[in-house]
N, C-alpha and C positions, 0 to 999 in steps of 0.2 A: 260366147259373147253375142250380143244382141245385135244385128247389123244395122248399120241406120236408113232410115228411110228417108226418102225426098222431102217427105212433110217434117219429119225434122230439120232437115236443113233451109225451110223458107225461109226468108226476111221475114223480122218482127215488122206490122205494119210503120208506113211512115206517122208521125204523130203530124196532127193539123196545125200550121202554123199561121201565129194568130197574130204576128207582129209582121205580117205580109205588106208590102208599100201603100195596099189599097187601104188595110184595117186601120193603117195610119194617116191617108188622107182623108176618112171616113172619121176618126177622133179629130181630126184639126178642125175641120170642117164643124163639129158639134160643136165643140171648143168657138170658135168661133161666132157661129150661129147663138151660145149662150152669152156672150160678151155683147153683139150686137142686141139680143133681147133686153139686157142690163141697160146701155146705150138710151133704147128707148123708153125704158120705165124712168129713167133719170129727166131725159126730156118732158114726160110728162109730169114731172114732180111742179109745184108752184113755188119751193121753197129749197134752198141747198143742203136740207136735212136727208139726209139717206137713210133713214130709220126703217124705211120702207121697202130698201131694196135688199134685200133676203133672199136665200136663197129659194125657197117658197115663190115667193114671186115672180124672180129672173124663172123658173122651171114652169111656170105657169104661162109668162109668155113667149119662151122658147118652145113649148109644145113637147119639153122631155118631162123625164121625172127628176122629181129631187134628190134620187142616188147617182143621178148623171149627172148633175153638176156637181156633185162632192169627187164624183170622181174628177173633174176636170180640176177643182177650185178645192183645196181643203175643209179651207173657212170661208164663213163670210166677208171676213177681210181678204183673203187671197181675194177674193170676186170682185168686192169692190175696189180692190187696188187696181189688178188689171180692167175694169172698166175704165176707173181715170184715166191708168195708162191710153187707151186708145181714144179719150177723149182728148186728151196732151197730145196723141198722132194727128187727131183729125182737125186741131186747131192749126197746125200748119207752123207752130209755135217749136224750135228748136234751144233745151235751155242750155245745152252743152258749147252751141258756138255766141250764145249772149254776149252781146257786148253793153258795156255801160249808154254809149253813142244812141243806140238804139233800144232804151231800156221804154223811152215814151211810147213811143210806135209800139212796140212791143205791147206795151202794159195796154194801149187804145185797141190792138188788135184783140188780145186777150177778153175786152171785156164785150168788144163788139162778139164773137165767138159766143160766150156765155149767154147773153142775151137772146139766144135762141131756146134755152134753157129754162130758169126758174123766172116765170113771168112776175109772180109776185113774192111781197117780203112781209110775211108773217111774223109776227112778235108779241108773245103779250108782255105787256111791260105793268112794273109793279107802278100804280096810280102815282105813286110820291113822286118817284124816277120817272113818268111819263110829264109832268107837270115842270119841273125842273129842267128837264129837256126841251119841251117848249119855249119857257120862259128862256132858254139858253138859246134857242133858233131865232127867236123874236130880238133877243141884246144882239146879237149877231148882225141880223138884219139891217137894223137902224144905225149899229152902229158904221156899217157896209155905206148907207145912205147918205151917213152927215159926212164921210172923208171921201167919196166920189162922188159928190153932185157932179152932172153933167152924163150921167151914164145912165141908163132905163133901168126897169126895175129888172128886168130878165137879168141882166148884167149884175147887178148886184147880189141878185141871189146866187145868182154862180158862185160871185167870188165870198159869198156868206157860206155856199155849202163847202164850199174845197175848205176856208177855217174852220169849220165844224169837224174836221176829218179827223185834227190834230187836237182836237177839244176830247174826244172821244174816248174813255178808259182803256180798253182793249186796243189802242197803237199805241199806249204809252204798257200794257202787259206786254204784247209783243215784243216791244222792245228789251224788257227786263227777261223775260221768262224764255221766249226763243234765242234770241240774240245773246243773253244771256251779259246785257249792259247792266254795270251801276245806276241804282234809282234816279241819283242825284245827274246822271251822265245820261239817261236817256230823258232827262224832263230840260238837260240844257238844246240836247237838241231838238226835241220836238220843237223849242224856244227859236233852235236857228231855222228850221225848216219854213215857222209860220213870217221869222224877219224875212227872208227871203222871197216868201210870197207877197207881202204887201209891198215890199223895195218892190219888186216886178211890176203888181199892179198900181204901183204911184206913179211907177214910170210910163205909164201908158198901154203895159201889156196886158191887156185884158185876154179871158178867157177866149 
């Protein structure tokens, strides 16, 4: 029999390990770093379409490649969902403890937030529906005019754009389609929401 020698019995080397505290603050830290590059491409955008923000992009201004953010983000959606997420952080906006009480404030903070965002609102609209639309801002207007004399034109238009809100196809889709209301049941309350806004503004609550 063969006797063993020392070199047979070494330790097999130790393997490199790759899930050490640092490798993993050095991935948050990317992780991070890509989400904030997303952040600012969104910033830059003029328009709430995110068509643009890709993974190509976010990589482009994150300064990795685009195998590093799939490693972080699957999809394009995983990326752009956790971007909103952290734009949902950085608005300061909590919707877990919402209260109805505070749903205005809420909603005013909300859009002041955004408005640092998509400066402008791109649309092409089909000529017929641009014309019709029109003519539906202008009956708005006047009609604003002949039931609050005594108020300046600023004021009026206010209270012509907040009725326009409820005129709009897509708040009476929302209501059917998300909300998942009866036709005939979200067209009664769009009905009570716009009574409620002229009760308010006959009685003196202006904007």
């Amino acid at each position: 029999m063969t006797a063993t020698t020392s070199i047979d019995k070494a330790p097999a080397p130790r393997k490199r390990r790759y899930n050490s505290p640092l490798r993993q603050q050095q991935s948050a830290d990317t992780r991070e770093k890509i989400i904030d590059a997303g952040v600012k491409l969104v910033q830059s955008f003029t328009t709430w379409d995110w068509t643009n923000l890709t993974a190509s992009a976010v990589s482009d201004s994150a300064g990795v490649s685009e195998r590093t953010v799939y490693r972080h983000f699957t999809t394009e959606r995983n990326l752009r969902d956790s971007v909103m997420q952290r734009l949902v952080a950085d608005s300061g906006i909590d919707l877990s403890t919402l209260r109805m009480e505070d749903f205005a404030s809420t909603t005013e903070h909300m859009f002041r937030f955004l408005s640092a965002f998509a400066t402008r609102v791109e649309s092409e609209k089909d000529p017929t529906f641009a014309t019709i639309d029109e003519e539906r801002r202008l009956a708005l207007r006047e009609s604003v005019a002949r039931s609050l004399k005594g108020t300046n034109e600023q004021q009026q238009t206010e209270v012509a754009a907040m009725l326009d809100l409820f005129w709009n196809p897509p708040y009476y889709e929302r209501l059917v389609a998300d909300w998942q209301l009866p036709p005939e049941r979200a067209s009664q309350l769009i009905g009570w929401m716009i009574g409620n806004l002229l009760e308010a503004v006959k009685g003196g609550k202006l904007p």
